[in-house]
N, C-alpha and C positions, 0 to 999 in steps of 0.2 A: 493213493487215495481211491476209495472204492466208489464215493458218490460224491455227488456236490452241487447240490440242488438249492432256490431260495425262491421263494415268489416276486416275479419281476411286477410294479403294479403301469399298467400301460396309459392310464389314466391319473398315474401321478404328477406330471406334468415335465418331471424332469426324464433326459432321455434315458432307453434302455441300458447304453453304453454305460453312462456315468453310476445308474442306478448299480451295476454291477459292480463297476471299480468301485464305490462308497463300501458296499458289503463285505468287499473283501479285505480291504484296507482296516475295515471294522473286527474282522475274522481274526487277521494278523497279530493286530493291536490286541487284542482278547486271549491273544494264546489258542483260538479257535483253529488256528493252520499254524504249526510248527516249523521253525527252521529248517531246512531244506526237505517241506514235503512236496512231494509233486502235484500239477494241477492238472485236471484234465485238457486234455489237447484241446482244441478249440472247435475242432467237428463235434468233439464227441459234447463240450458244454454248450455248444449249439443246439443240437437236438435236444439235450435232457432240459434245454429250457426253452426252447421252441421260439427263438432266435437267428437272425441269418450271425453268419460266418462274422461278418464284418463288423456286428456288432461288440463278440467277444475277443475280434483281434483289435478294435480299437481300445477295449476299456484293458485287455493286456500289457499293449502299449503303453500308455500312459501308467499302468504299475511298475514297467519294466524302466521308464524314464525315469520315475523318482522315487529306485530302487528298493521296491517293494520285493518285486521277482527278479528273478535272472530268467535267459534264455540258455538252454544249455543246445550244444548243434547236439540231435538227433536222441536227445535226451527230453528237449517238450519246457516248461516251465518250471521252476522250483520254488520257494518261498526263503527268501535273504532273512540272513540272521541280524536281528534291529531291539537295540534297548530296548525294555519294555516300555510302552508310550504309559503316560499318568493317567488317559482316560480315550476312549474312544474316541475318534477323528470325527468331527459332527461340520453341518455346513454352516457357517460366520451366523449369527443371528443378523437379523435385518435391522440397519441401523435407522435411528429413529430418522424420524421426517426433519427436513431443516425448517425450522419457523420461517410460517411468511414473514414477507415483506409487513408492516404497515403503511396503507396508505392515507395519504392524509390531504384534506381541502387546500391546504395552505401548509409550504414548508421553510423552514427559516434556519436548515443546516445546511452547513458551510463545507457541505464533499461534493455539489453537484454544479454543472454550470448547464445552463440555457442551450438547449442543441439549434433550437433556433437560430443562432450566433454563430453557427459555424460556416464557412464559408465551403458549402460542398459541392459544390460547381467546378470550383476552382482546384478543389484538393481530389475530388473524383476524375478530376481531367488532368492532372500530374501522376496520376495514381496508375491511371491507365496506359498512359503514356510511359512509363518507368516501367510498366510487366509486360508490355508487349516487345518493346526496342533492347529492351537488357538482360537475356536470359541468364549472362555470368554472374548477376544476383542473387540466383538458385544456390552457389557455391555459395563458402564461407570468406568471409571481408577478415577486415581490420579485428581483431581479438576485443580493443577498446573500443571499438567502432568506426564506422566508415570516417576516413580521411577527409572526402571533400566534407560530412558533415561535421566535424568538429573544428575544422577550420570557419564554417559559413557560425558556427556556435561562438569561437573565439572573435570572428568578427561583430557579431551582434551583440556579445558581452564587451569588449572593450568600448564599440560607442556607446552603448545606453548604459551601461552600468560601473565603469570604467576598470573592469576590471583588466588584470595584466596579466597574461600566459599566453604560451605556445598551444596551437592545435594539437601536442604533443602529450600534452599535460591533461588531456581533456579525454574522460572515461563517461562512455555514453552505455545505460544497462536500465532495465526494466521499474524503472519509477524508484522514489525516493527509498521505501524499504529495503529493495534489493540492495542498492550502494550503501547504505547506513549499515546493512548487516553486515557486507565487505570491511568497511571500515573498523564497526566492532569488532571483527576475527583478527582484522589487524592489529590492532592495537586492546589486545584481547587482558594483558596484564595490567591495563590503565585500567583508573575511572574518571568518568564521564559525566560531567556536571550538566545537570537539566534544569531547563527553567519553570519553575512553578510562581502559579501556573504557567503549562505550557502546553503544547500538543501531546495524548496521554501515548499517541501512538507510535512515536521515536523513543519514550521510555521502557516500549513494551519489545520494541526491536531489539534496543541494546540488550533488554534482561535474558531474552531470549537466545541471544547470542554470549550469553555465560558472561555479559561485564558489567559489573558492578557500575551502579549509579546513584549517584547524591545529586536532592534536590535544592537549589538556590532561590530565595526569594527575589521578585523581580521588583520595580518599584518605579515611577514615570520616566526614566531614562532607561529599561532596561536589566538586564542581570545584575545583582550588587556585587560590589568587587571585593568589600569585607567579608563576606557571607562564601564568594568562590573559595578567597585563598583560604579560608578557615575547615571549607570542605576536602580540601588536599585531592583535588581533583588534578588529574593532567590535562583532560582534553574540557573544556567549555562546550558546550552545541547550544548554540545562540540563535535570533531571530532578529539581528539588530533592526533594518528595515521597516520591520512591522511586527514588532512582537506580537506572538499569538497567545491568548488572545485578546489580551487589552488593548493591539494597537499603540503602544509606544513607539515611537522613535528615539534608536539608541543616539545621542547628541556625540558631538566630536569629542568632547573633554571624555565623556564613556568608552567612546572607544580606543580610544588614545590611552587609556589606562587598562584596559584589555589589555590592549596589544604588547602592553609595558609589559604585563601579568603572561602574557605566553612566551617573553623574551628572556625571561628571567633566571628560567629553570630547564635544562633540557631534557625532550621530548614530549613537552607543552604545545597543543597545540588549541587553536579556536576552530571550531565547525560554524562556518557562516551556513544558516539555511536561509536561502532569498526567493520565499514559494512564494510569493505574490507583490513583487515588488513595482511589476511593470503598472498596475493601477493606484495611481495616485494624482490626485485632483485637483488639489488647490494651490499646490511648489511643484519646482519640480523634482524630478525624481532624486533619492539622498543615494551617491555614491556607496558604492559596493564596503566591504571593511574590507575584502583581498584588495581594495586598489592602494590601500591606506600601508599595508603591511611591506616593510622594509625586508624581512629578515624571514621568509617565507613560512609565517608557523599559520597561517588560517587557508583552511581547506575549504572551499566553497562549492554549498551543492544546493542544484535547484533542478524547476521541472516541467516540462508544460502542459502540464495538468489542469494549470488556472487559465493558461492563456491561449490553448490549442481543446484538450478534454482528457479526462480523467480514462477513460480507457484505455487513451495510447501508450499510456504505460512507456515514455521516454524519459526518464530524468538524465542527469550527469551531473559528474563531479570536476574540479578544478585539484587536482593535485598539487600542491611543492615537490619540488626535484627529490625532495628526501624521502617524501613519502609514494613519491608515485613511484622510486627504485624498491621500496618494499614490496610495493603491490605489484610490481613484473615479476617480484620475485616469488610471491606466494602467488597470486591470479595469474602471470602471464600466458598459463596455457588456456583458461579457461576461455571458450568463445564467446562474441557477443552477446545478450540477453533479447536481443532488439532487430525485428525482420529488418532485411536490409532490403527490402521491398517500400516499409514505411520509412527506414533513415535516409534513405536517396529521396523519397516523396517529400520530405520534411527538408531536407537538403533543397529542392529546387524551390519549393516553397520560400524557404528565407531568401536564396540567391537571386531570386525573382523580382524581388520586392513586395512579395502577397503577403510575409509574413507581417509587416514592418505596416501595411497599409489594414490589413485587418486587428493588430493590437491597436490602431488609432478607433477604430470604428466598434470594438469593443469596450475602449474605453471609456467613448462617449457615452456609449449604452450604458454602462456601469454608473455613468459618474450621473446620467439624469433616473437612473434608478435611487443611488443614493439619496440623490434629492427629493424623488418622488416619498421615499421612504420616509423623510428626517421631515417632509411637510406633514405627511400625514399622521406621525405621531404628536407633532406639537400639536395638529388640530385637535387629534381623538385628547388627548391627558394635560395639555397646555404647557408652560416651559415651564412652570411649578410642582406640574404631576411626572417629569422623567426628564431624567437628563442622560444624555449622551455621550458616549465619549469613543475615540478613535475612529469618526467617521471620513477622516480626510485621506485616509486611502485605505488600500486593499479591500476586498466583499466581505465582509462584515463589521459591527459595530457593537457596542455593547448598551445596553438600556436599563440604566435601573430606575423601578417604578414606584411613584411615592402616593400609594393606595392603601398600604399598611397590609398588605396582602404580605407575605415570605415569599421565596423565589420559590419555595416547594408548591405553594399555594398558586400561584402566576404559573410555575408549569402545567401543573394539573388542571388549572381551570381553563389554558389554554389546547392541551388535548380533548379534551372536554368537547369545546367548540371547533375539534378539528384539524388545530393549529399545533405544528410543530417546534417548541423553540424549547432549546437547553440552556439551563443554567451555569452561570460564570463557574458555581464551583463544581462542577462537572471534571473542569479541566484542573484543579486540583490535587496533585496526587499526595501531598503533603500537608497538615495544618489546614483543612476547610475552617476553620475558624476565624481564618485571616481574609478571608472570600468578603469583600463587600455584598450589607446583603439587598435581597430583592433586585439582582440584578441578570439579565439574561443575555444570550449572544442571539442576534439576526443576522443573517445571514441573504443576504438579496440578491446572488449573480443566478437565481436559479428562476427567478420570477421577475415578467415584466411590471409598467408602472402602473397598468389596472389590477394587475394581481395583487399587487405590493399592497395598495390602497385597501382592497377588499378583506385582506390578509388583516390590518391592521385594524378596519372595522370589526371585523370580527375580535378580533382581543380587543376592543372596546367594549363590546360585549359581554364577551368572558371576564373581563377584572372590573366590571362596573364601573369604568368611567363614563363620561361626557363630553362632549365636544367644548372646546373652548367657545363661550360667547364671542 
């Protein structure tokens, strides 16, 4: 090749180097430089573009790496013979901006908990104390997770929850999604019965995860058991505890006929999910449905999301022998999900007794929020203007409002004034028709009892009620 000249622009922004290799990669692509033509040596395209050396041996390189050119010894650069590309190599357009956040005076969604609440004293001085004394941390642990922590996990689930398993059985991996996706892949030729309503975003996992899902009407005890077996579903993913989001409690006769329904048929199994079981107010707490189960078919997955914060991104799961031999067999090589910096921090935390003494002290907090909440709606609308339902445990409740307003109407008049709150049939993914209406979900572990109050003045406001005389 006799020349090989192009205007470098120095004021382009991007560097000289790349600006070169873009050109030429463009040339290639073009038919502009030929299969094995040669290119000028790198002095000589220095000069003719009034460039140092280093500039035209780095963008060289990088053509020679993802075999643009060859180097031939004492032969100089060639141009590799390469399909013709469909259109010239251009650089990724810039991808749009991510939409902000919204923010809002008052919020009443059920992903956030109070940071106020967290006990960082405590967990800042476990934290420190674990990364200075234990450098063998740096390495890689347990595949399912640190030892001592799923054992201090099996201990805390057996007494509060009662459930039954080996620290063996116990797979600890980066919040609820990550394991629900595991689960999907495994049991990837099943489907997977969901509760409508239910949480939208475990139906959005499995789908994503290539497995088919049918949704089940739930109704004041729970899943209905005519409507599962009719769906021909294998696996359940249930909420017994505290159904989301109406707040039912699955009753023993419900689950007792579950668990019939997963024994019946082989490779049936139930997904207990127990995300927020530890806050309940007025009984106590309703045993686990793994404690229930004889015949190992309910997988139980929960997380401390609700009861620690939504960041740390810990959940785990409770496998059966049958299926946790699946999962070493497809996951066993895969490593933890979960710094073993935070499972040992979370590890002394429970073994400590901080865990055990700060869910009492958030629960209280919870439980005189609930209260503060449930007072200041019957003052703003009366116990004529809403009623209530599932406020006896877990952080949220549902309210529907008897203003004659629609739930569409109560959202919007409450962003309006600020206020954040979603409608019951939000969670819907089946039949919104079946949605009781004017009815919305509050969500209170994110706001204390002044904020609650002010919160709730203001949608007095917004839906034009009054205070009760």
């Amino acid at each position: 090749m006799e020349s090989f000249t192009l205007g470098l622009m120095r004021g382009e922004g991007a560097p000289l180097y790349r600006q070169l290799y873009r050109h030429i990669v463009e040339e290639i692509a073009s038919g502009g430089l030929a299969a094995g033509e040669k290119l000028p040596s790198k002095r000589r395209l220095a000069a003719d573009l009034r460039v140092s050396v280093s500039t035209v041996e780095t963008a060289y390189q990088m053509l020679v790496a993802e075999g643009y050119i060859a180097a031939r010894a004492k032969s100089g650069f060639t141009v590799c013979r390469i399909e013709k590309l469909d259109a010239p190599v251009r650089p990724a357009p810039a991808a749009p901006p991510e939409p902000p956040a919204k923010r809002w005076a008052y919020d009443f969604g059920t992903g956030s908990v109070d940071t106020a609440l967290f006990p960082f004293k405590t967990w800042a001085r476990i934290q420190r104390e674990t990364v200075t004394a234990h450098p063998e941390l740096l390495n890689h642990g347990s595949r399912q997770g640190d030892a001592s922590l799923r054992a201090a996990i099996a201990k805390y689930l057996h007494a509060y929850r009662g459930v039954v398993c080996a620290p063996e059985q116990i797979v600890v991996g980066a919040g609820i999604e990550y394991l629900v996706g595991l689960l999907a892949r495994l049991f990837c030729a099943s489907t997977f019965a969901v509760e409508n309503p239910g949480y939208p975003r475990t139906a959005q996992v499995l789908r994503n995860n290539g497995v088919r899902t049918v949704f089940v009407p739930v109704d004041g005890d729970g899943m209905t058991l005519d409507a599962l077996q009719a769906g021909g579903a294998q696996l359940a993913y249930v909420t017994p505890s505290h159904q989301f989001p109406t707040g039912a409690t699955m009753p023993i006769a419900r689950r007792t006929e579950l668990l019939r329904w997963a024994g019946a048929a082989p490779g049936r199994y139930v997904v207990e999910d127990d995300y927020d079981s530890e806050f309940r107010y007025d009984t106590r707490p309703i045993p686990s449905l793994q404690g229930l189960d004889q015949a190992g078919r309910v997988i139980y997955v929960s997380t401390f999301s609700k009861s620690m914060a939504p960041s740390m991104r810990i959940g785990y799961m409770v496998l059966p022998v049958p299926v946790l031999e699946m999962y070493r067999a497809e996951y066993g090589v895969y490593s933890s999900t979960v710094s073993r910096f935070e499972q040992q921090t979370l590890c002394r935390f429970m073994e400590e007794g901080h865990f055990a003494r700060h869910l009492n002290r958030l629960r209280s907090a919870c439980r005189a929020r609930r209260d503060a909440l449930l007072e200041a709606l019957y003052a703003a609308f009366g116990r004529d203007g809403v009623a209530v339902r599932g406020s006896h445990t877990g952080l949220h409740l549902l309210a529907a409002v008897h203003n004659g307003m629609t739930e569409r109407e109560l959202v919007e008049a409450a962003a309006r004034a600020g206020v954040h709150v979603n409608g019951l049939s939000a969670y819907y993914m089946e039949h919104p028709e079946d949605c009781p209406p004017a009815t919305v979900v509050l969500g209170y572990s994110d706001m204390d009892e002044r904020a609650l109050r002010a919160a709730v003045d203001a949608l007095r406001c917004a839906w034009g009620a009054r205070p009760s005389e």
